[in-house]
C-alpha positions in Angstrom: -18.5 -17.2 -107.4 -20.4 -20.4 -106.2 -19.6 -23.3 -107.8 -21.5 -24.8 -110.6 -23.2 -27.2 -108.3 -24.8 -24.9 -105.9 -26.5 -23.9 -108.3 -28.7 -26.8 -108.4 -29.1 -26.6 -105.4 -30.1 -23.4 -105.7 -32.7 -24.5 -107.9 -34.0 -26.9 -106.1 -34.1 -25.0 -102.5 -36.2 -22.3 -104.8 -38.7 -25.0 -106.1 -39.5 -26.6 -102.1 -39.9 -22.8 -101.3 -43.0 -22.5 -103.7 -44.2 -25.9 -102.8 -43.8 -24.7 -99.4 -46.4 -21.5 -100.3 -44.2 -19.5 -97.9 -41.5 -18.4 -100.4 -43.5 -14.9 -101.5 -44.4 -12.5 -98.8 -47.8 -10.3 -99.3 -47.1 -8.3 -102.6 -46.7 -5.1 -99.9 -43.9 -6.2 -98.2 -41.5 -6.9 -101.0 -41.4 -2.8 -101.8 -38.9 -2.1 -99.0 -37.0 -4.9 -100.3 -37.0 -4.4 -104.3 -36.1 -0.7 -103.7 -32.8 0.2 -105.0 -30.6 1.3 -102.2 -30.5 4.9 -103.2 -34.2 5.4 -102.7 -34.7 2.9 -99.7 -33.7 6.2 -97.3 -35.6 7.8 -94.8 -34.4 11.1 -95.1 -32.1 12.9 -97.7 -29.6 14.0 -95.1 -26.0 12.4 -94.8 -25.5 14.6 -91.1 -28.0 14.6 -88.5 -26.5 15.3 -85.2 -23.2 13.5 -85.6 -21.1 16.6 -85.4 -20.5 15.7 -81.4 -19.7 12.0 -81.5 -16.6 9.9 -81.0 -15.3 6.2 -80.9 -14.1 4.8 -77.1 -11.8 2.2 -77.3 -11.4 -0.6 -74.6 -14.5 -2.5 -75.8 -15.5 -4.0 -79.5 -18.4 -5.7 -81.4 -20.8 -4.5 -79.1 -23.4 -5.8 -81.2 -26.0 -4.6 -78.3 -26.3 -1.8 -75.8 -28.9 -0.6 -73.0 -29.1 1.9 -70.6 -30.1 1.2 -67.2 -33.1 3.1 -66.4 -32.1 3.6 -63.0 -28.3 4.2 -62.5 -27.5 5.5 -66.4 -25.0 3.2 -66.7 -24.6 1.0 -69.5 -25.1 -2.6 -70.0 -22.7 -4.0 -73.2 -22.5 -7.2 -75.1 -19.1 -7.0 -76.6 -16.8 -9.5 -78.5 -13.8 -9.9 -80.3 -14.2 -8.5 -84.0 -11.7 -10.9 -85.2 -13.0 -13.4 -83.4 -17.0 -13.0 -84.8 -15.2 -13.4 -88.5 -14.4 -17.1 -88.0 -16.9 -18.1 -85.0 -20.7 -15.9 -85.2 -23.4 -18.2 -86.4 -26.0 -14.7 -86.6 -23.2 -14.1 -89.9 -23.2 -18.0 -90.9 -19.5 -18.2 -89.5 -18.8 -21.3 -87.7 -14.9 -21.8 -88.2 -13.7 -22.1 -84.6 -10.1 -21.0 -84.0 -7.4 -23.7 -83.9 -6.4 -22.1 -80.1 -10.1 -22.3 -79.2 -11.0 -26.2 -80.0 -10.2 -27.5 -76.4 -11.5 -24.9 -74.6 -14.7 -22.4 -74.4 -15.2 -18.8 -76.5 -16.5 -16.2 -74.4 -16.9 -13.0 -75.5 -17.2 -9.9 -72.5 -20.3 -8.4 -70.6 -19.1 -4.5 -70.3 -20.6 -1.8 -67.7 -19.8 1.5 -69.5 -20.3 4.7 -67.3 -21.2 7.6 -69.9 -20.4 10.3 -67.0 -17.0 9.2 -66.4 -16.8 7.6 -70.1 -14.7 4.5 -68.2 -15.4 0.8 -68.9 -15.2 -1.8 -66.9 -15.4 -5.6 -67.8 -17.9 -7.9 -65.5 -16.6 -11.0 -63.7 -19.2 -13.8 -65.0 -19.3 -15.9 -62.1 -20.3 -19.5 -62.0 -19.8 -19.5 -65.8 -16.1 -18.9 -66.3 -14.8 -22.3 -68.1 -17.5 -23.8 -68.3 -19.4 -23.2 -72.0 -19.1 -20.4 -74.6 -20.1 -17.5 -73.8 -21.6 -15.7 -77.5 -23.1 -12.5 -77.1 -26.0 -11.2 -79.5 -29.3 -9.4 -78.2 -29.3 -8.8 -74.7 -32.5 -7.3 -72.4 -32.2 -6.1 -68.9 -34.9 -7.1 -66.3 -35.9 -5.0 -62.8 -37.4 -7.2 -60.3 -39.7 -4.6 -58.8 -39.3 -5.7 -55.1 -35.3 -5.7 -55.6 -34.5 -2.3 -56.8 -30.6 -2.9 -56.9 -31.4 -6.3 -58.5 -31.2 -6.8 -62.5 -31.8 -10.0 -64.3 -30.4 -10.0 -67.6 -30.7 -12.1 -70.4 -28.2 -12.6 -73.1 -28.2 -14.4 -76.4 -25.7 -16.8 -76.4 -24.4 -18.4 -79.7 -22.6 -21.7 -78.3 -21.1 -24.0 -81.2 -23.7 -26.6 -80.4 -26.6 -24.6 -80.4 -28.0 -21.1 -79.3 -29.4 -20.5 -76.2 -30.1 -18.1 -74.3 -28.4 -17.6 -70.7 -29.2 -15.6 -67.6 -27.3 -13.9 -65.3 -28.1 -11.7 -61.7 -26.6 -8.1 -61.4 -25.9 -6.4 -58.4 -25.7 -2.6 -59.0 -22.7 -1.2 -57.8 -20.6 -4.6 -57.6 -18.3 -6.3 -60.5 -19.5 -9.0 -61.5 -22.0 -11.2 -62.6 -24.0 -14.3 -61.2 -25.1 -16.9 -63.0 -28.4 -17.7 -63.2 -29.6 -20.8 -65.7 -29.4 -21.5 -69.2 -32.3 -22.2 -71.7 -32.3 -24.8 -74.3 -35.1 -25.5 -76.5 -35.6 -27.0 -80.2 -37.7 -23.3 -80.8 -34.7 -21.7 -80.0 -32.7 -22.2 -82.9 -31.2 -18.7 -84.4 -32.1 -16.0 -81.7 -31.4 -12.6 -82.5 -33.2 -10.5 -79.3 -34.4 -11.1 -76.2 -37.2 -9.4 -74.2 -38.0 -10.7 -70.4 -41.4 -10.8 -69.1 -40.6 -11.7 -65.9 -37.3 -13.5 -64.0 -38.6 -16.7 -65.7 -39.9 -16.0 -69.0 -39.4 -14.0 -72.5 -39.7 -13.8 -75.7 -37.3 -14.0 -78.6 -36.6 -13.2 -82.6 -35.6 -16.4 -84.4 -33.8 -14.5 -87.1 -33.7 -17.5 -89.6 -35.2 -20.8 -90.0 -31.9 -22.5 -90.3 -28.6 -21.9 -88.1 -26.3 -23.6 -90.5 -25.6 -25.5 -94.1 -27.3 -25.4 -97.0 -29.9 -24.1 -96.4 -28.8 -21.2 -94.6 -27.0 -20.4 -97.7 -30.5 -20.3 -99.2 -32.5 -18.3 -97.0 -29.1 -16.1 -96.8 -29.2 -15.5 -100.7 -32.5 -16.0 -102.0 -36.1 -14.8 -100.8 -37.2 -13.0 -98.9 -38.8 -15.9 -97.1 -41.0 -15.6 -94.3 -39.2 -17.7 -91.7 -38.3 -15.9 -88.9 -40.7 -16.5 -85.8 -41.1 -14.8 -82.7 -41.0 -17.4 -79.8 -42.5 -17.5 -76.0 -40.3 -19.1 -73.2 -41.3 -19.8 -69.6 -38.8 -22.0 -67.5 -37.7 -23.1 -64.0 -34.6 -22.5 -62.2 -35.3 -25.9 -60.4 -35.4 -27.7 -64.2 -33.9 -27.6 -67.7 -37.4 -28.5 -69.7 -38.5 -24.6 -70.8 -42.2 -24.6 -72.0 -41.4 -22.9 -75.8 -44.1 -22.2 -78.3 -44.3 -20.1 -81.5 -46.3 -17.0 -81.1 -46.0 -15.4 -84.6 -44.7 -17.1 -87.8 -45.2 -16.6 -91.7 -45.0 -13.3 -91.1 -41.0 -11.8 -90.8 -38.9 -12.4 -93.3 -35.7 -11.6 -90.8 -37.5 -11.0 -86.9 -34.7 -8.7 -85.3 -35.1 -5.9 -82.7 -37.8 -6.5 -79.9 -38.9 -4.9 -77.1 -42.1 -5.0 -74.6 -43.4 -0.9 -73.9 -46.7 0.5 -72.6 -45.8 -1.5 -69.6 -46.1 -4.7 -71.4 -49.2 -4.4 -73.1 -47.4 -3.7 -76.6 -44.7 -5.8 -78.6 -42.0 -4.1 -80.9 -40.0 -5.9 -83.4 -38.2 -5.1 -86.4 -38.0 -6.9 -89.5 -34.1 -6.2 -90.9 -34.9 -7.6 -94.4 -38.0 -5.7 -94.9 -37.5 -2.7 -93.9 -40.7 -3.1 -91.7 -41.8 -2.1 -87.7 -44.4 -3.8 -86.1 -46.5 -3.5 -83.2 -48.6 -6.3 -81.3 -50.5 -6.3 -78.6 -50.0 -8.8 -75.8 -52.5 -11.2 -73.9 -51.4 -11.1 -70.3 -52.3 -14.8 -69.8 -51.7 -16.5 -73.0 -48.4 -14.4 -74.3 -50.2 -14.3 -77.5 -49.9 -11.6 -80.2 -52.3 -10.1 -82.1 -50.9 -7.2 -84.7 -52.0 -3.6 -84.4 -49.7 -2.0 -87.1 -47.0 -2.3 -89.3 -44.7 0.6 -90.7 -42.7 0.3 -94.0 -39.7 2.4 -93.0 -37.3 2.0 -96.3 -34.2 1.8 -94.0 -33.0 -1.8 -92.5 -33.5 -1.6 -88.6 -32.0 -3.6 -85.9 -32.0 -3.0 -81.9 -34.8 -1.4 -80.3 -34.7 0.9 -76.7 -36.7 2.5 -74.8 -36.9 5.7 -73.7 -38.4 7.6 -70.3 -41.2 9.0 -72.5 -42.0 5.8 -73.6 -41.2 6.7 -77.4 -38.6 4.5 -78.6 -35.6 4.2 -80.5 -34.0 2.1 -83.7 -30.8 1.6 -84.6 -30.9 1.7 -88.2 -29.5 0.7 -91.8 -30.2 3.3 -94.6 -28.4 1.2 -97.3 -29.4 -2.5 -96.6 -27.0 -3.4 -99.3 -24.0 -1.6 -97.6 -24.3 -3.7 -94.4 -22.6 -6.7 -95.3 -19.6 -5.9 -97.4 -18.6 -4.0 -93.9 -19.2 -7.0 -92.2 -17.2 -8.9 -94.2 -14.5 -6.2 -94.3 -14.6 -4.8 -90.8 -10.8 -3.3 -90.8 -11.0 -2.1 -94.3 -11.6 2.0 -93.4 -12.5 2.3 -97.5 -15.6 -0.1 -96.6 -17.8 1.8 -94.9 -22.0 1.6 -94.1 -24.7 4.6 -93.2 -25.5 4.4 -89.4 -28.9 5.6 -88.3 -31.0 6.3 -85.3 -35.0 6.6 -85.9 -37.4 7.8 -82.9 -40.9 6.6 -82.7 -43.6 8.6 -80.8 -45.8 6.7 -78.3 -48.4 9.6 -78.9 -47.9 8.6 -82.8 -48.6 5.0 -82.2 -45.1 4.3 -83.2 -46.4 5.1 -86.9 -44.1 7.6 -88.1 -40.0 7.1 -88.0 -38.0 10.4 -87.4 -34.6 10.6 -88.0 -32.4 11.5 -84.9 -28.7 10.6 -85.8 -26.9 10.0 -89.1 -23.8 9.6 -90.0 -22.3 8.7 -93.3 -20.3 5.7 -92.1 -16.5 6.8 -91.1 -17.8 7.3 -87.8 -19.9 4.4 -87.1 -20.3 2.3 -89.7 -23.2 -0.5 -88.7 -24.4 0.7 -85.4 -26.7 -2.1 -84.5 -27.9 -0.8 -81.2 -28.6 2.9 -79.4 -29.4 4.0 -76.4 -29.8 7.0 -75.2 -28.6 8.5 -71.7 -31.2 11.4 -70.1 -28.3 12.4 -67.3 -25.3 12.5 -69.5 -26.8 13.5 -72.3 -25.6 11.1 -74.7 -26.3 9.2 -77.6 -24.6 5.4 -76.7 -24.4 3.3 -79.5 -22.8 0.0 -80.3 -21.6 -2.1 -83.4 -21.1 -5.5 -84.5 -18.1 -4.8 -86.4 -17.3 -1.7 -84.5 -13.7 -1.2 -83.0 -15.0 0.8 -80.0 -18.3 2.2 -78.0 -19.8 5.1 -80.0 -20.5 8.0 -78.1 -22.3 11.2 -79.1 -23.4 14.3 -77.1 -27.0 14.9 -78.1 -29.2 17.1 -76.2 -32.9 15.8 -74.8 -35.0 18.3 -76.8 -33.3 16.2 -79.9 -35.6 13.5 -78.3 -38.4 15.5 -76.9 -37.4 15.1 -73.5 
């Protein structure tokens, strides 16, 4: 229970929200939210192709995953589960361990090889005890005159501030190069990534605030529409990034994004409510302009793409299950519904289908999913989760 005095505060932070006219969302947006959990699902199943599926252990808190769409192998963000209860700003924890005040957190970049099922954990080179090393979103870039090059991005929750860091891949080699780090006063609680290029990208800012009070606010009251998507072009020859907003007052908590139709389209998910959206891009200013949104009654996080160029969403079917796992990771009694939804290109993205569910003492939170063509398999990964999810799933599940 909070003590008496929050709750003033409270008050207060409630009161500047109105003044603010950006406490209510638009009347349609608040029915995914004010749904009771029973009736926010998307489908009345509790089993959808999870009957084939396993945990690999070696790697945890994956909280994102992507296939590359050239090798099959399997790009992972992973961290110490442990660990993200004291230090994870995305879950307001910012108690750094006493063994970890003179010297850097970094949390593990994973290749995972879904033929062979083996992991193996990337050297970060030119990075190694020099900063923290956070990992959130992550998006994979193919130079297209360097086909064994990949530039990939990674949200990186330091204690100072987020940023967002970028590394050079080599395919077939162990290790990673870095690249540059970006700093900028837009980039202030980054959930995703998505390159554009080797020098510029857009991000999620999940939250307004990264820290404090009100955190605490936007964290228990609302919804609020705070959460901004932000543009980012930068030099590897400077550390002054050109940032600007490209969509605010609009998400109430900007998570998943993705560029598909070669570009010309934006993806992102709102986690809070319950919403998928589609933009289209301007090629010279970055700008967005919304084509259609899609109330989908289930939280949604991570967004990939898939060779047809539909594209799947880790899911949430009870939003108010989420957290308590969070908060509880090792407690097997605490467990949260894990979902995959497809979206059809040839739909417009329009019209969620469910493709994976499990009940939650298989995967409980699975924030990210992939899926390999080659292997055949359903890859997903989890914040909280003690290993790398792995289901056998056939194509036609997909429509491949």
């Amino acid at each position: 229970m909070a003590p008496p005095g929050m709750y003033i505060v409270y008050g207060i932070g409630i009161f500047l929200a109105f003044l603010s006219k950006e406490f209510f969302p638009h009347p349609a947006t608040w029915l995914p939210v004010a749904l009771p959990p029973q009736d926010r699902y998307t489908s009345s199943s509790l089993a959808v192709n999870n009957d084939n599926c396993k945990l690999i252990y070696g790697a945890e808190g994956c909280e994102d995953v992507a296939v590359d769409k050239l090798t099959g192998e399997v790009y992972m963000g992973c961290g110490s589960v442990e660990g993200r209860m004291s230090f994870f700003p995305p879950q307001n924890h910012h108690k750094v361990r006493p063994k970890f005040k003179q010297m850097p957190m970094q949390d593990s970049v994973v290749l995972f090889d879904p033929q062979t099922e083996q992991l193996k954990t990337l050297e970060l080179r030119g990075y190694h005890d020099r900063e923290d090393f956070i990992l959130h979103g992550m998006n994979v870039f193919y130079p297209p005159d360097k086909p064994d090059t990949r530039i990939i991005f990674f949200v990186n929750h330091q204690r100072g501030s987020s940023i967002i860091s970028v590394f050079k891949y080599t395919t077939g080699t162990d290790y990673l190069e870095f690249l540059h780090d970006i700093r900028s006063p837009y980039i202030v609680t980054p959930n995703a990534v998505v390159a554009v290029s080797e020098t510029s990208f857009y991000i999620t800012n999940d939250h307004k605030y990264r820290k404090g009070t009100w955190r605490a606010i936007e964290d228990t009251m609302g919804p609020f529409l705070w959460a901004n998507i932000v543009f980012c072009e930068f030099s590897y020859s400077t550390n002054h990034p050109k940032c600007s907003i490209k969509n605010k007052n609009y998400f109430s908590y900007a998570n998943g994004i993705l560029l598909v139709d070669g570009g010309k389209k934006l993806v992102v998910t709102d986690t809070r409510l319950a919403k998928l959206s589609v933009f289209s891009v301007d090629p010279l200013t970055h700008n967005l302009d919304l084509e259609l949104a899609v109330s989908v009654h289930a939280s949604m996080d991570n967004i990939s793409e898939l060779p047809s160029g539909d594209i799947l969403v880790a899911a949430f079917p009870n939003g108010a299950s989420i957290w308590p796992k969070i908060e509880a990771p090792f407690n097997e009694d605490v467990v949260s519904e894990s979902m995959a939804l497809l979206f059809k290109k040839n739909e417009s993205f329009a019209i969620p289908h469910v493709v994976f569910w499990d009940d939650g003492h298989q995967m409980s939170v699975m924030t990210s999913a992939s899926y390999d063509v080659k292997s055949g398999k359903l890859i997903g990964g989890g914040v909280c989760a003690p290993g790398v999810f792995v289901c056998n799933l056939d194509k036609s599940v997909f429509g491949l």
